[in-house]
Residue frames relative to the residue before (quaternion, step in Angstrom):
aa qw qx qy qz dx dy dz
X 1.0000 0.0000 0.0000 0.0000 0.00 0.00 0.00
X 0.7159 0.4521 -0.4101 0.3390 3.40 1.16 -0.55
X 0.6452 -0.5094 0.4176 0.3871 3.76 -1.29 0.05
X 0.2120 -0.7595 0.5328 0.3072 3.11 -1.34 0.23
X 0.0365 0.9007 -0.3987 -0.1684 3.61 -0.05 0.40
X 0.1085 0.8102 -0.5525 0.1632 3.51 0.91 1.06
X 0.5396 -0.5881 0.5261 0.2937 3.59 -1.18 0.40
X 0.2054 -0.7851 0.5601 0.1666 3.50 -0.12 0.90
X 0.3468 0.7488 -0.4254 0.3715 4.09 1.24 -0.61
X 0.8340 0.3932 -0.1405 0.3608 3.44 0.91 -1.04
X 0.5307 0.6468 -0.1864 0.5150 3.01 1.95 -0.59
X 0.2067 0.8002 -0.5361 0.1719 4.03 1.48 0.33
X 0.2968 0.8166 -0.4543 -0.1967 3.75 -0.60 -0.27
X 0.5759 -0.5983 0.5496 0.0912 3.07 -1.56 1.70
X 0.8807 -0.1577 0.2008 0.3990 3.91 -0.34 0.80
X 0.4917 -0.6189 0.1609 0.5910 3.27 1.70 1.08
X 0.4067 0.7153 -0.4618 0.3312 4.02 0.93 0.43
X 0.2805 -0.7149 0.5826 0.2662 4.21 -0.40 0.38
X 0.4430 -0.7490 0.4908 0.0433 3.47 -0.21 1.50
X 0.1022 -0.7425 0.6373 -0.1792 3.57 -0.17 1.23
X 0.6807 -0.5007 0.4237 0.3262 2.97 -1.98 0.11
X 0.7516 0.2825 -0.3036 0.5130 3.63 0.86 0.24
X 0.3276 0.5934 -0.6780 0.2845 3.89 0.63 -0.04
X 0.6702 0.5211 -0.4026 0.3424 3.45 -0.40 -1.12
X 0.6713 0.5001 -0.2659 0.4780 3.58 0.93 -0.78
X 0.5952 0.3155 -0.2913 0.6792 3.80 0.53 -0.97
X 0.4648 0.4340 -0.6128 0.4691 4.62 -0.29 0.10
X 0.7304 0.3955 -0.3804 0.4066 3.45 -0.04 -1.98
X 0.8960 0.3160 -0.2920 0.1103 3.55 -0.30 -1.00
X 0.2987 0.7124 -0.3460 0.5325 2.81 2.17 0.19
X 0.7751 0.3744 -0.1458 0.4877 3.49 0.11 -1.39
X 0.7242 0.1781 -0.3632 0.5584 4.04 0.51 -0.42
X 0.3926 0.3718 -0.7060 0.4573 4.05 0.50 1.02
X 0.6341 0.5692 -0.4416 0.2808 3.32 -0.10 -1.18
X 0.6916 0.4475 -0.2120 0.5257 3.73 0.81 -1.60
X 0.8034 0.1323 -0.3886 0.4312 3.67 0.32 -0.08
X 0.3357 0.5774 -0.5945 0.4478 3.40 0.93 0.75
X 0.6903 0.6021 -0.1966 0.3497 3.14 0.15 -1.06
X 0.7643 0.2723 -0.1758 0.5576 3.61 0.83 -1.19
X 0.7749 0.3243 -0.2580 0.4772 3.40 0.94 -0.28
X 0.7359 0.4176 -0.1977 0.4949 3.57 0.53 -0.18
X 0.7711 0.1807 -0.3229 0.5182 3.76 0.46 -0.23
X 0.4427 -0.6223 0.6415 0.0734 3.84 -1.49 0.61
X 0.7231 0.3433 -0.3493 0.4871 3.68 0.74 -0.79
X 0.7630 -0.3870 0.4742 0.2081 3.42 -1.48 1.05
X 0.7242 0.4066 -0.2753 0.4842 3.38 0.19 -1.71
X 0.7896 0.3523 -0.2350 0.4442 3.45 -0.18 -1.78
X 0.5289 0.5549 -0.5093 0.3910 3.99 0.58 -0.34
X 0.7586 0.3613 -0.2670 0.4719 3.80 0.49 -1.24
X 0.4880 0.6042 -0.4938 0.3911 3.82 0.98 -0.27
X 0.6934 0.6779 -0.0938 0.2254 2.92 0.63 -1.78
X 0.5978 0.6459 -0.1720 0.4425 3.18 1.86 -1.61
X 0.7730 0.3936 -0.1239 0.4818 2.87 1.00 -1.96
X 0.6345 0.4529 -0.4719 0.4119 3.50 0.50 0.15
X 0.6078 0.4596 -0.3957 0.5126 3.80 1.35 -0.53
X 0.5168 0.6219 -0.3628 0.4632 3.42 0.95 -0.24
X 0.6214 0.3377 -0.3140 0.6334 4.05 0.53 -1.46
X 0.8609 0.3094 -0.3712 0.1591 3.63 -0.16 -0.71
X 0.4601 0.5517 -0.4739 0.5094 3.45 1.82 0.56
X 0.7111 0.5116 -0.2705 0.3992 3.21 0.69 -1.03
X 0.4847 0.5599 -0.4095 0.5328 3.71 1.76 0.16
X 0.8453 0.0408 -0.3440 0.4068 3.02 0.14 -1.20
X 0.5338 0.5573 -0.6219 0.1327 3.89 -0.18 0.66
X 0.3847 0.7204 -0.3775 0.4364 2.98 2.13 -0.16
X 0.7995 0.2479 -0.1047 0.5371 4.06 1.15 -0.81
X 0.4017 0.6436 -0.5534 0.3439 3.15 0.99 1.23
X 0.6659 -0.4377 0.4358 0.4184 3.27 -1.33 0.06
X 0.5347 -0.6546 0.3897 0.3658 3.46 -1.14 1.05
X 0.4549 0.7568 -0.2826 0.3748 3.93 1.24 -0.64
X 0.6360 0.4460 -0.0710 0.6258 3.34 1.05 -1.85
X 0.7673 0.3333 -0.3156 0.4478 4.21 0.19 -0.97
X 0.6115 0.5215 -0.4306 0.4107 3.87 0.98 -0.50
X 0.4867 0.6812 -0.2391 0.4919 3.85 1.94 -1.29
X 0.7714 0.3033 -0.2738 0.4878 3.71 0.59 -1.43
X 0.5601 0.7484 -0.2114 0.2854 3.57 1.15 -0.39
X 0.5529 0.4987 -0.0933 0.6610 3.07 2.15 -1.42
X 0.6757 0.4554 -0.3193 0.4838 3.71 0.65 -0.51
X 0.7562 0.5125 -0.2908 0.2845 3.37 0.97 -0.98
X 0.4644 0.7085 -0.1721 0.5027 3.08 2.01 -0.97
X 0.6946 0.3119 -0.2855 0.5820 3.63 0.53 -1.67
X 0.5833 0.5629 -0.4243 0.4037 3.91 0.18 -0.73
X 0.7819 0.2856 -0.3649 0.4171 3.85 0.43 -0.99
X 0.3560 0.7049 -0.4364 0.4311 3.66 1.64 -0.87
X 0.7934 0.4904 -0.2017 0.2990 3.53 0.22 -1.32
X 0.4881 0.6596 -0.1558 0.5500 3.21 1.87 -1.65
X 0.9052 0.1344 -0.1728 0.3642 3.48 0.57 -1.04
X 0.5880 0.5044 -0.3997 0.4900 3.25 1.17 0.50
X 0.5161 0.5782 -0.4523 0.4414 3.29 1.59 0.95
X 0.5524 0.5415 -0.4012 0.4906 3.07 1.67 -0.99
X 0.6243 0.6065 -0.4366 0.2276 4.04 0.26 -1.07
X 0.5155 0.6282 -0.3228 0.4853 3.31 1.58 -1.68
X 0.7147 0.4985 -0.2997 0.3884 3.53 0.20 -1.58
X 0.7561 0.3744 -0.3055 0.4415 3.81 0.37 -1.18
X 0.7795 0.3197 -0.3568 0.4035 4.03 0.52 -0.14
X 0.0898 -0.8086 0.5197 -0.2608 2.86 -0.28 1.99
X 0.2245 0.7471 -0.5482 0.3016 3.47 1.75 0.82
């Protein structure tokens, strides 16, 4: 009969994990070992592209359980960064 009145806000869950203030932290370093495992340490084709895409799900996890602050931050960088990326390529292609 009684209530529960826990904060459910806290109760997010990332890959059946309970998303705290540091999951997002133990994804990243999981997921960019994986990626430089991967580019520096394997030779076979197969296990190179496995490898990627798992450092890939496990960045792309934990930015998935970051604070909204920190994903709106990585979001503005990523934007100006490609903005930049592609107003190199334009320079490059007019060669009149």
């Amino acid at each position: 009969m009684g209530t529960n009145t826990q904060d459910y806000s806290e109760r997010t869950l990332v890959f059946g994990i309970s998303a705290n203030w540091m999951t997002y932290l133990i994804f990243w370093i999981l997921g960019f070992s994986i990626l430089w495992a991967g580019l520096k340490l394997f030779d076979d084709e197969a296990v190179l592209i496995v490898s990627l895409m798992v450092g890939a799900a496990m960045v792309l996890a934990g930015l998935l359980s970051a604070p909204t602050p920190l994903q709106i931050g990585i979001e503005v960088i990523l934007i100006l960064s490609m903005f930049h990326i592609c107003m190199e390529c334009v320079q490059r292609g007019d060669r009149a």
